[in-house]
SEDRENZA-257932 format. One record per residue (C-alpha): residue in one letter; x negated, y negated, z. Coordinates in steps of 0.1 Angstrom, whole numbers, plus 5000, padded with zeros to 4 digits. Layout:
residues N
AXYZ ...
end
This chain:
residues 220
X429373393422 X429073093399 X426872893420 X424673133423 X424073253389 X423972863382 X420772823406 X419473103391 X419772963361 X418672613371 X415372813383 X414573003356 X414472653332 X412672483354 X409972753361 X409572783321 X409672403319 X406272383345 X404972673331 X405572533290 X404072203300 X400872383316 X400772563284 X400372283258 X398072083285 X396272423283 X396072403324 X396072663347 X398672663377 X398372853408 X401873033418 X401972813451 X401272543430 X404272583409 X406272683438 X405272303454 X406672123422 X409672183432 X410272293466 X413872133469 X414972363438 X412772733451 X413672613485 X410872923492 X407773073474 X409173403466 X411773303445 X409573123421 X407373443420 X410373603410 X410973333381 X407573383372 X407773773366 X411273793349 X409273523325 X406573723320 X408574053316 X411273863293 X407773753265 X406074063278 X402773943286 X401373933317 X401573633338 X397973523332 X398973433291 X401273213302 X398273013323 X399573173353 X397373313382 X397573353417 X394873213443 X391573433442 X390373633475 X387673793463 X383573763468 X381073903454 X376873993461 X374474133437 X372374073411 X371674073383 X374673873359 X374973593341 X378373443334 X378873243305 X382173023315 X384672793287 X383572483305 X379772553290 X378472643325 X376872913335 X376573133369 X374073373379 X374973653404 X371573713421 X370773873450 X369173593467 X371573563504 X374373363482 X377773513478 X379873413453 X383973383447 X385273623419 X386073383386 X388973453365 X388273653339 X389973353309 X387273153318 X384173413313 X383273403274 X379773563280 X378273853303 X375073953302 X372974193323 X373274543336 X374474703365 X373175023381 X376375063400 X379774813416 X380074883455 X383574753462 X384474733499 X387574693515 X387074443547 X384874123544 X383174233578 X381574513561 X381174293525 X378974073546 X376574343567 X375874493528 X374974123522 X372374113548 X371274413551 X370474463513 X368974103512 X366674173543 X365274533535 X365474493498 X363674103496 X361474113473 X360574353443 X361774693438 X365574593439 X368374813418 X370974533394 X374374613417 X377674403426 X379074473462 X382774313459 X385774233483 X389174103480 X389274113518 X392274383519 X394274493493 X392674373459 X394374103442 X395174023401 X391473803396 X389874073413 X391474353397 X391074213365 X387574113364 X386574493376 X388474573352 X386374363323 X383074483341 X384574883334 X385074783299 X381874613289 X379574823310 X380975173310 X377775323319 X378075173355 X378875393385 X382175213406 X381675313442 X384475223469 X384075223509 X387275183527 X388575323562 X389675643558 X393475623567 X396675543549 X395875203541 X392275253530 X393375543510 X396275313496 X393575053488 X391775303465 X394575423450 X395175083441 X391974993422 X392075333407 X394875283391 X395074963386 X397674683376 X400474833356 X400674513332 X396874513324 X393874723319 X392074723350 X392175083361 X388975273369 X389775623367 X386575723380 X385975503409 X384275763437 X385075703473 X382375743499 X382675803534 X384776023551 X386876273525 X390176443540 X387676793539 X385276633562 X387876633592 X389576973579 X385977153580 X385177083616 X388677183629 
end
């Protein structure tokens, strides 16, 4: 009807008029963020997320040019990297018992050190035992540069994306991935395999440990 196509108008303007402002402040908004701007006009979350993407597909970019991004889930544990970030700060990823939340990849300008290999795990139980048991057997000398990662689940667009920029800029690294083997582990792999279909993020040759479908099939 009318209406309808009136509020979707209505929507569509005022997303691009948040999202235009964020853009000359040169801010970064989180989708539920936006969404609480103005709640009496989205009424609901999804439907500014589906602003947000007909935006993005309409200037065909992804979401993240137009200062974008959704909340990050993911942590990380390893050593050794040093992240140079825009605000002049930097972080080092060590392996010293401190975990740290994955950053977005617009505000990295600078990476320095090698990895030997990128262990990403899908359930932050597991994330955490790595954690321990690499800083309690492994304290000391004689440690290999790695990065275990989790985005707790299913791996969202900050995660994604900053594997992604790791595969780019240190292609010599192996990427490992332990999930449980069954549809949803398998889906989760499949996932950071291919990655996001609006970026480049994929890691083609990300090996999965653990139990393989000829592991069961052998023993039958």
């Amino acid at each position: 009807s009318s209406m309808v196509r009136l509020r979707r108008a209505a929507v569509q303007m005022r997303c691009a008029l948040i999202i235009h402002h964020e853009l000359q402040t040169n801010r970064r908004i989180q989708k539920r963020d936006l969404f609480y701007r103005d709640v009496l006009l989205f009424q609901n979350q999804h439907t500014s997320d589906r602003a947000i993407h007909t935006l993005a597909q309409a200037c065909k970019v992804p979401r993240e040019a137009m200062n974008v991004v959704g909340a990050s889930r993911g942590i990380m544990y390893g050593g050794w990297l040093r992240l140079t970030m825009s605000c002049g700060g930097i972080s080092d990823i060590l392996a010293n018992g401190h975990k740290h939340v994955v950053p977005y990849c617009q505000d990295i300008v600078g990476l320095d050190g090698n990895l030997d290999f990128v262990l990403i795990v899908e359930k932050e139980a597991v994330f955490e035992l790595v954690m321990c048991a690499w800083h309690r057997v492994y304290d000391g000398v004689g440690r290999r540069p790695f990065l275990v990662i989790t985005a707790k689940g299913y791996p969202d667009r900050a995660t994604s994306l900053f594997l992604g920029m790791l595969r780019r800029q240190r292609p010599c690294t192996r990427f490992l991935i332990l999930v449980d083997w069954d549809p949803f582990g398998m889906d989760i792999y499949c996932k950071y395999k291919a990655g996001l279909k609006d970026t480049f993020c994929a890691i083609v040759d990300l090996e999965l440990l653990g139990l393989h479908h000829s592991d069961v099939t052998s023993t039958v």
